[in-house]
KENURO-109711 format. One record per atom (N, C-alpha, C): residue in three letters; x negated, y negated, z negated. Coordinates in steps of 0.2 Angstrom, whole numbers, padded with zeros to 4 digits, always signed. Each point is the difference from the previous one (the first is absolute). Layout:
! residues N
ALAXYZ...
***
This chain:
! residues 343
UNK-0099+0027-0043UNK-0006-0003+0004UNK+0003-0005+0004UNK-0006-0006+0001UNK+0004-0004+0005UNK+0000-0001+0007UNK+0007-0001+0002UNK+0000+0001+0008UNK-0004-0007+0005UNK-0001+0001+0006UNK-0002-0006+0004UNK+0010-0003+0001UNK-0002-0005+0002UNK+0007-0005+0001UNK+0003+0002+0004UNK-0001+0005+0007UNK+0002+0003+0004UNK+0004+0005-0002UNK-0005+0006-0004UNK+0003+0008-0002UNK+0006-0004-0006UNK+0000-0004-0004UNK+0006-0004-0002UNK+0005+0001+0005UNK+0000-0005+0003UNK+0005-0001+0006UNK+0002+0007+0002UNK-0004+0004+0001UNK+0002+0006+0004UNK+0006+0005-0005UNK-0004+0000-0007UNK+0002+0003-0006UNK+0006-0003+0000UNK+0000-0008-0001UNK+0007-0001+0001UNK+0008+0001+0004UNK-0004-0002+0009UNK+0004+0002+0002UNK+0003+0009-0001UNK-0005+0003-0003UNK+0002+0009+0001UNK+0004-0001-0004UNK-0001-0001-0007UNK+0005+0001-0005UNK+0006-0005+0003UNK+0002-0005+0001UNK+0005-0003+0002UNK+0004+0003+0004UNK-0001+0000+0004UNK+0004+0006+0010UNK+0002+0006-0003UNK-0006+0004-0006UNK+0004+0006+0000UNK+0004-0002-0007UNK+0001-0005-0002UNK+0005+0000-0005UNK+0005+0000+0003UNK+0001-0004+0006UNK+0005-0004+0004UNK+0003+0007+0005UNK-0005+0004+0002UNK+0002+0005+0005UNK+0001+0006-0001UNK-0004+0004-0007UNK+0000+0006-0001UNK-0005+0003+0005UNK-0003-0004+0004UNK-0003+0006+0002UNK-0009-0004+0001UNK-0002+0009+0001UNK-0008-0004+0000UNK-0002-0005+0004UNK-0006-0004+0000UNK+0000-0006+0003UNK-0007+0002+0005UNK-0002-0002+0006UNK-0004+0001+0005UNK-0004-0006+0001UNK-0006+0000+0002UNK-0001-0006+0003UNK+0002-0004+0003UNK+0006+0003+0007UNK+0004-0006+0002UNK+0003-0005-0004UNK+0004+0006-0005UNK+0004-0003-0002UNK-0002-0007-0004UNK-0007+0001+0000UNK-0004-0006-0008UNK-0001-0005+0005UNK+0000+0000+0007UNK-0004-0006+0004UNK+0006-0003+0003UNK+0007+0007+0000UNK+0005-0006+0000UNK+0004-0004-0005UNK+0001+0003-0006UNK+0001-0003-0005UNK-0006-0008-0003UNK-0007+0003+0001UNK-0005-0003-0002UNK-0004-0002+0006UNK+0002-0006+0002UNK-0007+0000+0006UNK-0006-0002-0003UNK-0005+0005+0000UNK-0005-0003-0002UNK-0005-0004+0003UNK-0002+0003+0007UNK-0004-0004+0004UNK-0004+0006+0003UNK-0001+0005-0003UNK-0005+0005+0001UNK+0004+0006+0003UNK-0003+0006+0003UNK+0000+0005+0005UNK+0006+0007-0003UNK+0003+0002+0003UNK+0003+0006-0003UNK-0007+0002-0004UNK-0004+0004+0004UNK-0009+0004-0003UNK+0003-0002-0006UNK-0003-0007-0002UNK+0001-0006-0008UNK+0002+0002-0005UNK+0007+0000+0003UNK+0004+0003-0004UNK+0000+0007-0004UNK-0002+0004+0005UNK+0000+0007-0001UNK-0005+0002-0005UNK-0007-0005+0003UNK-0007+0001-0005UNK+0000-0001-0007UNK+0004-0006+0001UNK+0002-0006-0009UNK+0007+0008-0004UNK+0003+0003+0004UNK+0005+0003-0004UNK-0003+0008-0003UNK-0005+0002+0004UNK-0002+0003-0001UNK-0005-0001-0008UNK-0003-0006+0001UNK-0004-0002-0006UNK+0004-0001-0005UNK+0008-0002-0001UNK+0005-0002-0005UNK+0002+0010+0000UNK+0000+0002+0004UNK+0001+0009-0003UNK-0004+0003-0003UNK-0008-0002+0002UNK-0006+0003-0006UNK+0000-0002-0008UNK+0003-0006+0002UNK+0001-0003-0006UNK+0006+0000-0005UNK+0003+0004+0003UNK+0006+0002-0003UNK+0006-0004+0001UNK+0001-0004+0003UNK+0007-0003-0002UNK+0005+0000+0007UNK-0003+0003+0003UNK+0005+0005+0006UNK+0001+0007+0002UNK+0002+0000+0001UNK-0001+0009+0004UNK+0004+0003+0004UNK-0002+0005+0004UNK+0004+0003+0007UNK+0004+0005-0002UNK+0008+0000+0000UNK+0003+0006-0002UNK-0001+0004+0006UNK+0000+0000+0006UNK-0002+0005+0005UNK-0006-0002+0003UNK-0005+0005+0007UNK-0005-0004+0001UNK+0001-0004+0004UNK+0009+0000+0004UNK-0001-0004+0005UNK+0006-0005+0003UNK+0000-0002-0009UNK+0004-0006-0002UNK-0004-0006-0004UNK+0005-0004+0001UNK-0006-0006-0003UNK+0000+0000-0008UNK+0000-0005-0004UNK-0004+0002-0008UNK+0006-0003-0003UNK+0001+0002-0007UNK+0006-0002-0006UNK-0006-0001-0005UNK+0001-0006-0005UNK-0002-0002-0004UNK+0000+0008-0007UNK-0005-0002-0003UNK+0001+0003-0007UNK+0000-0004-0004UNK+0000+0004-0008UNK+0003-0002-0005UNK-0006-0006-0001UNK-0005+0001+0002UNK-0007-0007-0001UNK+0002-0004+0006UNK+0002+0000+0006UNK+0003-0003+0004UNK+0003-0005-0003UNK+0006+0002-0002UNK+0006-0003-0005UNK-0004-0005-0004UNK-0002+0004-0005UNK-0004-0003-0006UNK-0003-0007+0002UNK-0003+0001+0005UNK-0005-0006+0002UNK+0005-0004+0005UNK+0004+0003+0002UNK+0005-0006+0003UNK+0004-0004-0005UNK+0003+0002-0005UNK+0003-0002-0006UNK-0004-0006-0003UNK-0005+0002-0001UNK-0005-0003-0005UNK-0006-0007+0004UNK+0002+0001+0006UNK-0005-0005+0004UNK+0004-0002+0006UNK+0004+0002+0003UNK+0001-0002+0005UNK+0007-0004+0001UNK+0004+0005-0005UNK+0010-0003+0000UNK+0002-0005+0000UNK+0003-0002+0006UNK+0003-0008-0002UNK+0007+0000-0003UNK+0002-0004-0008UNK+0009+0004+0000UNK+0001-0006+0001UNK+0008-0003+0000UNK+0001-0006+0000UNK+0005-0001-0004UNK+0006-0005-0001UNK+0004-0002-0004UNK+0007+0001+0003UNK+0002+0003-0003UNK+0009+0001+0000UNK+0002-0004+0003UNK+0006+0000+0006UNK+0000-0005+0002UNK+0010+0000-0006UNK-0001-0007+0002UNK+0006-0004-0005UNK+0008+0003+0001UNK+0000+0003+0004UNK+0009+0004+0002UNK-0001+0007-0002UNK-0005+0002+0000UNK-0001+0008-0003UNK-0001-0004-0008UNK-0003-0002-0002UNK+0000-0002-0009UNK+0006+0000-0001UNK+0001-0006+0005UNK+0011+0000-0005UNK+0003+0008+0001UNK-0002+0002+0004UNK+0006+0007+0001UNK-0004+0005-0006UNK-0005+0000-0001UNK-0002+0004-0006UNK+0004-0002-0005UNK-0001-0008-0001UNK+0003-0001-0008UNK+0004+0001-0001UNK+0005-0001+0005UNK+0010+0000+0000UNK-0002+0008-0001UNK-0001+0006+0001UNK+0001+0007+0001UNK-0003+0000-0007UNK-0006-0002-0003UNK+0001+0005-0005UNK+0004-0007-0007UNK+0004-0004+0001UNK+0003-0003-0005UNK+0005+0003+0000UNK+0002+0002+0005UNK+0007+0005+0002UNK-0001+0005-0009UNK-0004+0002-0002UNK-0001+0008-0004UNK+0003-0003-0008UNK+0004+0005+0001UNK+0006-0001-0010UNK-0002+0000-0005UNK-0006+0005+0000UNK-0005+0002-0005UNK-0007+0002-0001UNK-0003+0001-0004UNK-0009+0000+0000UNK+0001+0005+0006UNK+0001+0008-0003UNK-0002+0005+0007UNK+0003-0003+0006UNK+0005-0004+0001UNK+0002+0001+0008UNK-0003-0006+0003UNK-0003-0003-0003UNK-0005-0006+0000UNK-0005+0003+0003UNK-0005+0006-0004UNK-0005+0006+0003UNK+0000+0003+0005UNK+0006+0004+0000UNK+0002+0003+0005UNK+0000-0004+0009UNK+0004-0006-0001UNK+0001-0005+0004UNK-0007+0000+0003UNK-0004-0003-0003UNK-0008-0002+0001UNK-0004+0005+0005UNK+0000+0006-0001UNK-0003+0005+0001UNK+0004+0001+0006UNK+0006+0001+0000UNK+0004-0002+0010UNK-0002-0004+0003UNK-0004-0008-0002UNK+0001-0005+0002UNK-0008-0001+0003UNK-0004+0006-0004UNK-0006+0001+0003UNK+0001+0005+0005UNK+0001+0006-0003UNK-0001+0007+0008UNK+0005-0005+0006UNK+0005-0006-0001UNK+0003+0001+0009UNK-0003-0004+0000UNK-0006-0005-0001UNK-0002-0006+0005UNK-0007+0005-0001UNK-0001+0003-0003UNK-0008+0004+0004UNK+0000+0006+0002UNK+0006+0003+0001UNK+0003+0007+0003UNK-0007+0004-0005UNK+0001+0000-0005UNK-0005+0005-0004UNK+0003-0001-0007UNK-0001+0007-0005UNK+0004-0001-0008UNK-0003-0007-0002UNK+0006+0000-0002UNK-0003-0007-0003UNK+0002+0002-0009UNK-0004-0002-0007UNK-0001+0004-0007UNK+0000-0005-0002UNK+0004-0003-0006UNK-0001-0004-0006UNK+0002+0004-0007UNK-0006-0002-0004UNK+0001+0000-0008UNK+0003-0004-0003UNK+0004+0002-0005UNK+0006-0003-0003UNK-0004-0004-0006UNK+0002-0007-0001UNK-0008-0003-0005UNK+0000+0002-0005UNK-0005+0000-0004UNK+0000+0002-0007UNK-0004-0006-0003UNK+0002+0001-0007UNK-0003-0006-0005UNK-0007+0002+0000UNK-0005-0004-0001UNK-0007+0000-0005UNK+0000+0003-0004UNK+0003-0001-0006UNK+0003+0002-0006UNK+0005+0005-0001UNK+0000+0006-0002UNK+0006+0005-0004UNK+0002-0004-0004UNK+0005-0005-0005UNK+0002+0000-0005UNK+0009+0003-0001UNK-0002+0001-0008UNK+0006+0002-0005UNK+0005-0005+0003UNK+0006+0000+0002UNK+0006-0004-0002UNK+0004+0004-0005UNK+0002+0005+0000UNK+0007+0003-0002UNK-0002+0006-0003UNK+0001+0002-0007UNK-0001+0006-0002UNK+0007+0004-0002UNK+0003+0008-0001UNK+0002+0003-0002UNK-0002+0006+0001UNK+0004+0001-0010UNK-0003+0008-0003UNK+0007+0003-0001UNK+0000+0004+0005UNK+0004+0003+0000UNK+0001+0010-0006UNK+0005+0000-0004UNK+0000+0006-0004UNK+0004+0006+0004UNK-0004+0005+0004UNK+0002+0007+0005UNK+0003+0006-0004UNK-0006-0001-0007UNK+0001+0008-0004UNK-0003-0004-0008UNK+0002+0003-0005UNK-0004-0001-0004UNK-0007+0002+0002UNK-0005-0007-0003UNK-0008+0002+0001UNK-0001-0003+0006UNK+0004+0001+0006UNK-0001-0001+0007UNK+0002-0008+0002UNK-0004-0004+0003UNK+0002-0007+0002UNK+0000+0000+0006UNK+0004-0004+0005UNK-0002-0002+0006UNK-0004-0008-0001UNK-0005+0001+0003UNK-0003-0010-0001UNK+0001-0002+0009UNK+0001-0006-0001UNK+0005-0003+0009UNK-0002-0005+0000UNK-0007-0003+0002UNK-0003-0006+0003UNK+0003-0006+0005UNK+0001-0005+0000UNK+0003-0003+0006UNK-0006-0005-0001UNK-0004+0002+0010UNK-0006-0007+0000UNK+0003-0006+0002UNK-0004-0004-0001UNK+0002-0008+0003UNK+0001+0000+0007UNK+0002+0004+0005UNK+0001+0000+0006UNK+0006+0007+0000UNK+0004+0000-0006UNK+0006+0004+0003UNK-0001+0006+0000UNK-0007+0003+0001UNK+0000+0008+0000UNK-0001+0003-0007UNK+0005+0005-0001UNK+0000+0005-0006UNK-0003+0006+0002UNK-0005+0000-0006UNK-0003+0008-0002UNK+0003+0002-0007UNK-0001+0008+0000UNK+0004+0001-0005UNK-0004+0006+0000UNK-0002+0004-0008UNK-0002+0007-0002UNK+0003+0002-0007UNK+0001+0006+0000UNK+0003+0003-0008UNK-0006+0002-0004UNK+0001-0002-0006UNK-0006+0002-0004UNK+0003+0003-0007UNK-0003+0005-0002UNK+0001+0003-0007UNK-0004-0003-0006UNK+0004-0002-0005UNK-0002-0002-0005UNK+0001+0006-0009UNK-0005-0004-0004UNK-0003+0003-0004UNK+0007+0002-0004UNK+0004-0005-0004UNK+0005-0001-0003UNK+0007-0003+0005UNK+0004+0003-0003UNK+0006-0003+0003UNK+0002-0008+0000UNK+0001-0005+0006UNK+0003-0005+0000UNK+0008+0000+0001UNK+0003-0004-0005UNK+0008-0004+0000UNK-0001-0002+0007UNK+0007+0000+0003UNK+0003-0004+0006UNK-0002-0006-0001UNK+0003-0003-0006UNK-0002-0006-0002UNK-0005-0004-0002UNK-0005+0004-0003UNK-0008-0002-0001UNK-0004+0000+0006UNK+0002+0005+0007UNK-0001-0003+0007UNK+0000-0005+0001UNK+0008+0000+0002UNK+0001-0008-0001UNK-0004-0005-0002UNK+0001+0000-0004UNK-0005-0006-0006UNK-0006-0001+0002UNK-0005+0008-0002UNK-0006-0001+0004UNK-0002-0005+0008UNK+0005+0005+0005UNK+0000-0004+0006UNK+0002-0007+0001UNK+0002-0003-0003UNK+0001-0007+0000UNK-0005-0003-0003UNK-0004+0003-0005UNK-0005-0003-0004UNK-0009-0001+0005UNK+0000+0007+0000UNK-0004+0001+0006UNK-0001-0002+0008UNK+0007-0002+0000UNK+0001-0003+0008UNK+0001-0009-0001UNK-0001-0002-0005UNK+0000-0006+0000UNK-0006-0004-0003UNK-0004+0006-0005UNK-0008+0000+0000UNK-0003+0001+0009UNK+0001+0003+0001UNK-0003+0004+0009UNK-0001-0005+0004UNK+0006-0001-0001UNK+0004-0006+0007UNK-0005-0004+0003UNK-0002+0001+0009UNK-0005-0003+0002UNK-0008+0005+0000UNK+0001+0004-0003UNK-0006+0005-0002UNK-0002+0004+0006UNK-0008+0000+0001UNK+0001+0006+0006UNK-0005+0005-0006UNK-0002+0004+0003UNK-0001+0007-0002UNK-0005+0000-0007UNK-0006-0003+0003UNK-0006-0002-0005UNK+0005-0003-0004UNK+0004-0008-0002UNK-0001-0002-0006UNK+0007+0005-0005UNK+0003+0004+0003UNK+0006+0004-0004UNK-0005+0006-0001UNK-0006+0002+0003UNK-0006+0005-0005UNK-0001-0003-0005UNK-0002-0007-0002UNK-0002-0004-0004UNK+0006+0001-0006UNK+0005-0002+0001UNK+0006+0002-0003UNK+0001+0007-0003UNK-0003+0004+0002UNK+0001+0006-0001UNK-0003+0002-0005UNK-0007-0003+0001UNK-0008+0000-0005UNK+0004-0002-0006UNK+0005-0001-0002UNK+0000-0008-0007UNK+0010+0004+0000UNK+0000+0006+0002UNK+0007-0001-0001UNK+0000+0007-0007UNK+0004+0003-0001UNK+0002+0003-0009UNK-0001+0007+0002UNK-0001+0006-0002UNK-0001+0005+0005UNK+0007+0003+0001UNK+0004-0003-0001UNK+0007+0003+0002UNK+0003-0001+0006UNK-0001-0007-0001UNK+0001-0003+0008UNK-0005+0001+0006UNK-0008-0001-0001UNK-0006+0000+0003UNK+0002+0005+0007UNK+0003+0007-0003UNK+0003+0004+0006UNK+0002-0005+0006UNK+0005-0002-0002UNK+0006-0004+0006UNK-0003-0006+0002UNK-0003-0003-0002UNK-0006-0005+0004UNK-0004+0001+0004UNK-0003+0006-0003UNK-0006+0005+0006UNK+0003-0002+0007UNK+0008+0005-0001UNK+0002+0002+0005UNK+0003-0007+0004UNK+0001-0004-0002UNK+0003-0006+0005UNK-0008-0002+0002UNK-0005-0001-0003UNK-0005+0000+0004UNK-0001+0004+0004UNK+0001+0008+0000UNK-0002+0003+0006UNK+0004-0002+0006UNK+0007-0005-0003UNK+0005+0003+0006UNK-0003-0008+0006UNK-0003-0003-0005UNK-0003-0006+0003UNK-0006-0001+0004UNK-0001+0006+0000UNK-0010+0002+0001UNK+0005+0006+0006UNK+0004+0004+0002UNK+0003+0001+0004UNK+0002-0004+0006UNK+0004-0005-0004UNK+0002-0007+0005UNK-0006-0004+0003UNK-0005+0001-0002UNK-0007-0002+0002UNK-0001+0003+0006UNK+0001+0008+0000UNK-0003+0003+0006UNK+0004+0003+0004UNK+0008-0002+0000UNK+0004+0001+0005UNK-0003-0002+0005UNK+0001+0004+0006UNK+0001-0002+0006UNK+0003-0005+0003UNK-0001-0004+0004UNK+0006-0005+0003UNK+0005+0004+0005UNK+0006-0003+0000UNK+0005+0004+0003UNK-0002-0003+0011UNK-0001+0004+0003UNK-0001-0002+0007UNK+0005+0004+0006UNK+0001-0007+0004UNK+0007+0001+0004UNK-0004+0000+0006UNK+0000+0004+0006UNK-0001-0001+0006UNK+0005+0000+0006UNK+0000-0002+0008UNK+0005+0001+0005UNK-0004+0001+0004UNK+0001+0003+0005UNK-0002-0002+0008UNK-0002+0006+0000UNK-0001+0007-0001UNK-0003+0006+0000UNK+0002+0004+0009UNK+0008-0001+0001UNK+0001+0002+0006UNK-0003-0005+0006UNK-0001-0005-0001UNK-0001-0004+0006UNK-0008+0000+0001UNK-0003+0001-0005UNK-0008+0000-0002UNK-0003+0007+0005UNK+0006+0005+0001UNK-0002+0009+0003UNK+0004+0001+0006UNK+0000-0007+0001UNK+0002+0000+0008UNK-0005-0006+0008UNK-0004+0001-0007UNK-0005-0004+0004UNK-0004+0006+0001UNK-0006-0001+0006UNK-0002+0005+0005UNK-0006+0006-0005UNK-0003-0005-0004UNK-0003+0004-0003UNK+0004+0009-0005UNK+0007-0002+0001UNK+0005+0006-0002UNK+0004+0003+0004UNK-0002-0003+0005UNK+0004+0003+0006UNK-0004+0002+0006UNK-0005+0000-0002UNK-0005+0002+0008UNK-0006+0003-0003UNK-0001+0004+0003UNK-0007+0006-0005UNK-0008-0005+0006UNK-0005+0000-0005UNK-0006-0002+0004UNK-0003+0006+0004UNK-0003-0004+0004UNK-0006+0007+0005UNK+0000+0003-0005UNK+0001+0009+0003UNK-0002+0005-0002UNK+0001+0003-0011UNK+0006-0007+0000UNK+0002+0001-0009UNK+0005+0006+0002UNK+0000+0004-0006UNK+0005+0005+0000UNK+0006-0005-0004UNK+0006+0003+0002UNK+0007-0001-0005UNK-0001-0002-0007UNK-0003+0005-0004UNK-0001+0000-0005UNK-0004-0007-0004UNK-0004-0001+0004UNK-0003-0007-0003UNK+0003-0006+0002UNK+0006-0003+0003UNK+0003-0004+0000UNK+0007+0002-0006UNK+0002+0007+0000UNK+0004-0002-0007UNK-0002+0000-0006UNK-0007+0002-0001UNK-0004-0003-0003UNK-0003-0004-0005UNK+0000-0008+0007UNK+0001-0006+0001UNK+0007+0001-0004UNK+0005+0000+0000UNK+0007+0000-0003UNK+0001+0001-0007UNK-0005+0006-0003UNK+0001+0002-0004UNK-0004-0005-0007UNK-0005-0001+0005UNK-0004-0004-0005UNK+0003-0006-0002UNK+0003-0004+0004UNK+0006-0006-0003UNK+0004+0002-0002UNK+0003+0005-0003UNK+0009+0003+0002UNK-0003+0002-0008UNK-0006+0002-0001UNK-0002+0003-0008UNK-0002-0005-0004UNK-0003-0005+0002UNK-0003-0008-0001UNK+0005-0004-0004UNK+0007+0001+0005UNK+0004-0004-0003UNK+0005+0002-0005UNK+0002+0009+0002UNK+0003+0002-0005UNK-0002+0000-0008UNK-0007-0003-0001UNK-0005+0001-0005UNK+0000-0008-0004UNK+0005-0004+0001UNK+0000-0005-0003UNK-0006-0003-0005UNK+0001+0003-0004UNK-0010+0000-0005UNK-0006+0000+0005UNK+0002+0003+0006UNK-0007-0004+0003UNK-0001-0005+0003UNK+0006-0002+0003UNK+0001-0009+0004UNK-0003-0004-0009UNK+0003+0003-0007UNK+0001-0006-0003UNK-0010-0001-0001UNK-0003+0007-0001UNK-0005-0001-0001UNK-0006-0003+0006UNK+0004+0000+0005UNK-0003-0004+0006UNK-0001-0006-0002UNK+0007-0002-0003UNK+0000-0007+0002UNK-0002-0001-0009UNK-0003+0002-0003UNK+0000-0003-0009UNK-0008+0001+0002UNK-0004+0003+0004UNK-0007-0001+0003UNK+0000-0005+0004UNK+0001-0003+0003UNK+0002-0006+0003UNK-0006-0007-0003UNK-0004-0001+0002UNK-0005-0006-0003UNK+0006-0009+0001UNK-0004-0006-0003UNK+0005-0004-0002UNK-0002-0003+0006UNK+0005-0004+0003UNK-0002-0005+0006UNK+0007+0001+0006UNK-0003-0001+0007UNK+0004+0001+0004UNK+0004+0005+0004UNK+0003+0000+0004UNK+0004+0007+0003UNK-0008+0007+0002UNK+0000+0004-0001UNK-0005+0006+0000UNK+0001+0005+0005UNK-0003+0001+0004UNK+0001+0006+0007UNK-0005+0004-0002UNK+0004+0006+0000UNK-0006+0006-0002UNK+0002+0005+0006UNK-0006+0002+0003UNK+0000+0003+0007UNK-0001+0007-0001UNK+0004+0006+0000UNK-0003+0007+0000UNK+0000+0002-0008UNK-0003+0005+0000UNK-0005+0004-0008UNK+0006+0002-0003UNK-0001+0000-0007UNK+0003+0001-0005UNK+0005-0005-0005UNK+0007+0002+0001UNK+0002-0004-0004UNK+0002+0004-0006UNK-0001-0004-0005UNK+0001+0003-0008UNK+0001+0010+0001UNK-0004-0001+0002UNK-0001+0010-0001UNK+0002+0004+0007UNK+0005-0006+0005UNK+0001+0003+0005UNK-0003+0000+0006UNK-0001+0005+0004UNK-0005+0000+0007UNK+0005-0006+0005UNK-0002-0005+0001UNK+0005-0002+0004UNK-0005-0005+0008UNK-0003+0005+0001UNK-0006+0000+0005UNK+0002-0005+0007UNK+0007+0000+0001UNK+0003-0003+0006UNK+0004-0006-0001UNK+0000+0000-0005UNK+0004-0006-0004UNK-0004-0006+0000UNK+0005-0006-0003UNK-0003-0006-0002UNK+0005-0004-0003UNK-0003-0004-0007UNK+0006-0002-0003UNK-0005-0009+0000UNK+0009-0005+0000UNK-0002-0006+0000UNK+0004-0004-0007UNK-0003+0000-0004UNK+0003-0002-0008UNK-0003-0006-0003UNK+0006-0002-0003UNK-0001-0006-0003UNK+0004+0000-0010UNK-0001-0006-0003UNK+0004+0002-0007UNK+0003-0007+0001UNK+0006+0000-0004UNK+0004-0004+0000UNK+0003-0001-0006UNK+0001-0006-0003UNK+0002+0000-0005UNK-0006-0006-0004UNK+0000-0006-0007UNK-0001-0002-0002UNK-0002+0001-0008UNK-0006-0004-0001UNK+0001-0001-0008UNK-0003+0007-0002UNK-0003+0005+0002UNK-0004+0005-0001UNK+0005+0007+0001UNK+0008-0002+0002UNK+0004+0003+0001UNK+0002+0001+0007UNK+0002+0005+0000UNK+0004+0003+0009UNK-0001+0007+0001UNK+0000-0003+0008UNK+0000+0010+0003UNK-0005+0000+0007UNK+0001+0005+0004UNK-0004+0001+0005UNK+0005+0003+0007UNK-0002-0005+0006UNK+0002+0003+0004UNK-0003+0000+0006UNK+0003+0003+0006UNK-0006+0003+0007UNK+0004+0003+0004UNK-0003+0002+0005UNK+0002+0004+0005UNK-0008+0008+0001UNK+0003+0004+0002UNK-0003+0006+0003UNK+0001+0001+0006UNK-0004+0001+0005UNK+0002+0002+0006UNK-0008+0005+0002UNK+0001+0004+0007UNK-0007+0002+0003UNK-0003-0005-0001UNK-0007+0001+0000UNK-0005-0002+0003UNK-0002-0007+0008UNK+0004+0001+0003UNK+0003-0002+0005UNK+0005-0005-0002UNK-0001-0005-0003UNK+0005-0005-0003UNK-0002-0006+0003UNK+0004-0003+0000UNK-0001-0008+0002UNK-0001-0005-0009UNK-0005-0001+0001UNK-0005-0001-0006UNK+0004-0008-0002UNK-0004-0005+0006UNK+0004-0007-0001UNK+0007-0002-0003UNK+0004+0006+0006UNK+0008-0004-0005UNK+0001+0004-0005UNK-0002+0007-0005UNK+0001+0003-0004UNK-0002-0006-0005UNK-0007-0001+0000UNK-0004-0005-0006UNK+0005-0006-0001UNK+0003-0004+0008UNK+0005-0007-0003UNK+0005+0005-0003UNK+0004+0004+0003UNK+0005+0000-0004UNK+0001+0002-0007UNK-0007+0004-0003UNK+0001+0003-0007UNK-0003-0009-0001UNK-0004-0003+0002UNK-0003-0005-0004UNK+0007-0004-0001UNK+0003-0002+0004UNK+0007-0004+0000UNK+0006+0003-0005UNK-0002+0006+0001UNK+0006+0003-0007UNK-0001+0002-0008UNK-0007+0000+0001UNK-0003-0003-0007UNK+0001-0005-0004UNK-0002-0006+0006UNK+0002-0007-0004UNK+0008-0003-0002UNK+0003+0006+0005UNK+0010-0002+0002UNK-0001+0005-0008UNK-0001+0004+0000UNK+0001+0005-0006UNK+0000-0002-0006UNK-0008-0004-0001UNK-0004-0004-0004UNK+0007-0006-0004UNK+0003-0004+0006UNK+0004-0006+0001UNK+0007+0003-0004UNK+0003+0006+0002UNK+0007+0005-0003UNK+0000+0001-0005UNK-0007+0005-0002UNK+0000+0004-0007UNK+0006-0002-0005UNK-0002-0006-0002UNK+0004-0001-0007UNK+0007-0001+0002UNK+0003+0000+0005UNK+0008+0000+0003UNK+0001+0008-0002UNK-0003+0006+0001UNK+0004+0005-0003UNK-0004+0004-0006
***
């Protein structure tokens, strides 16, 4: 719904002060931060009309109001002003993650580099190709009748399955086959090595299937995801201090519900492979890929070129500072963007 220009102002300063404070915000506090020209009463009237309408609420009767998840939402979406990196923090990013030897410490680095400039975890997805293709086959002989088949995709990662076969293959007729087949393949993703399979002799047809399956696998791997910042993120007040009248209980909780979020790797990846195309995305509250993450909020971006990359973000409560999350995931998608082909 839409607000008058005032209940803005008011919405905004709420959400702002209790980012900045942690604590509920009063009508004082909005006419000191926000003078607007009108009455405490004004205030109180106008914030009352922003609680009917849901985007504030009273944790006690007789404190002032915290924003809700629509509060947020509608601060996010209409109100936030973020700005641009300034030029001594861009260089100290850059120089920090060229420091990394390798792809993962490169990842790992990145997600540091997010949780300590927005004290919340900070997650990236390690990128993956558009494309599964074949680079590298071997058939390997385990037992008579028994094959290992050992796919190597065009990004280095190896799948591998054993398969029983009808008749007995020679060590050496492996051999041969796999060089045959891996040099027919070669560049192939999943569909056109089926096609391959369709037109292959019914002796071989077996071990075709199967480098196709192993391909059609590599399709729906999961991305490999690194995070940091999980101690520094549960020492903010939200983990440290119970609300009016919360038992214990529902602040560790709170704890559980990130600490299972993140342990669960496949759900960060399916967060972020939902993910629409466009600019850095703030999702406030609900559900993420299966999980209740009610108090949470994540600010994600993708990174990478050419229909290829990965994804990265921060998590924090609800209670986040919106503005500088958004520059810094936007400015380490384009730094990311700029990297990728260096590891």
């Amino acid at each position: 719904m839409e607000l008058t220009e005032r209940q803005e102002r008011i919405l905004k300063t709420i959400v702002e002060e209790y980012i900045r404070t942690a604590r509920p915000v009063g009508s004082a506090a909005v006419l000191a931060a926000a003078p607007l020209g009108v009455s405490p009463a004004t205030i109180r009237n106008e914030m009352a009309a922003l609680a009917e309408l849901g985007y504030i609420q009273h944790l006690h009767t007789s404190g002032g109001r915290v924003p809700t998840n629509a509060g947020y939402r509608y601060y996010v979406e209409r109100l936030m002003v973020t700005g641009e990196m300034s030029p001594v923090e861009a260089m100290t990013i850059r120089r920090e993650l060229s420091e990394a030897a390798d792809l993962e410490d490169w990842l790992k680095l990145a997600a540091t580099v997010l949780a300590r400039r927005i004290h919340n975890v900070g997650l990236v997805a390690a990128p993956r190709p558009s494309l599964v293709q074949l680079r590298h086959l071997e058939l390997i002989e385990l037992q008579p009748s028994v094959v290992l088949v050992l796919v190597v995709l065009r990004d280095g990662t190896v799948l591998q399955e054993t398969m029983s076969l009808r008749e007995p293959w020679s060590s050496h007729d492996l051999k041969h086959l796999a060089e045959r087949l891996g040099n027919q393949c070669q560049g192939m993703d999943a569909r056109q090595v089926e096609t391959v399979a369709d037109r292959a002799v019914p002796a071989e047809r077996p071990i075709v299937e199967m480098v196709a399956r192993l391909l059609r696998r590599g399709e729906e791997r999961e991305a490999q995801v690194y995070h940091a910042g999980l101690g520094d993120m549960i020492r903010q007040p939200e983990f440290m201090e119970l609300r009016h009248g919360e038992p214990v209980s529902a602040m560790n909780e709170r704890i559980r519900q990130v600490v299972e979020f993140l342990d669960h790797a496949a759900a960060a990846a399916r967060l972020f492979a939902g993910l629409p195309p466009g600019d850095v995305h703030v999702v406030v509250g609900g559900d993420a890929a299966g999980h209740l993450m009610h108090d949470y909020s994540f600010v994600l971006g993708r990174y990478g070129t050419g229909g290829e990359g990965g994804f990265l973000g921060v998590i924090g409560p609800t209670r986040m500072a919106y503005p500088r999350a958004v520059t810094i995931v936007r400015y380490m998608t384009h730094l990311m963007s700029d990297l990728t082909h260096t590891y």
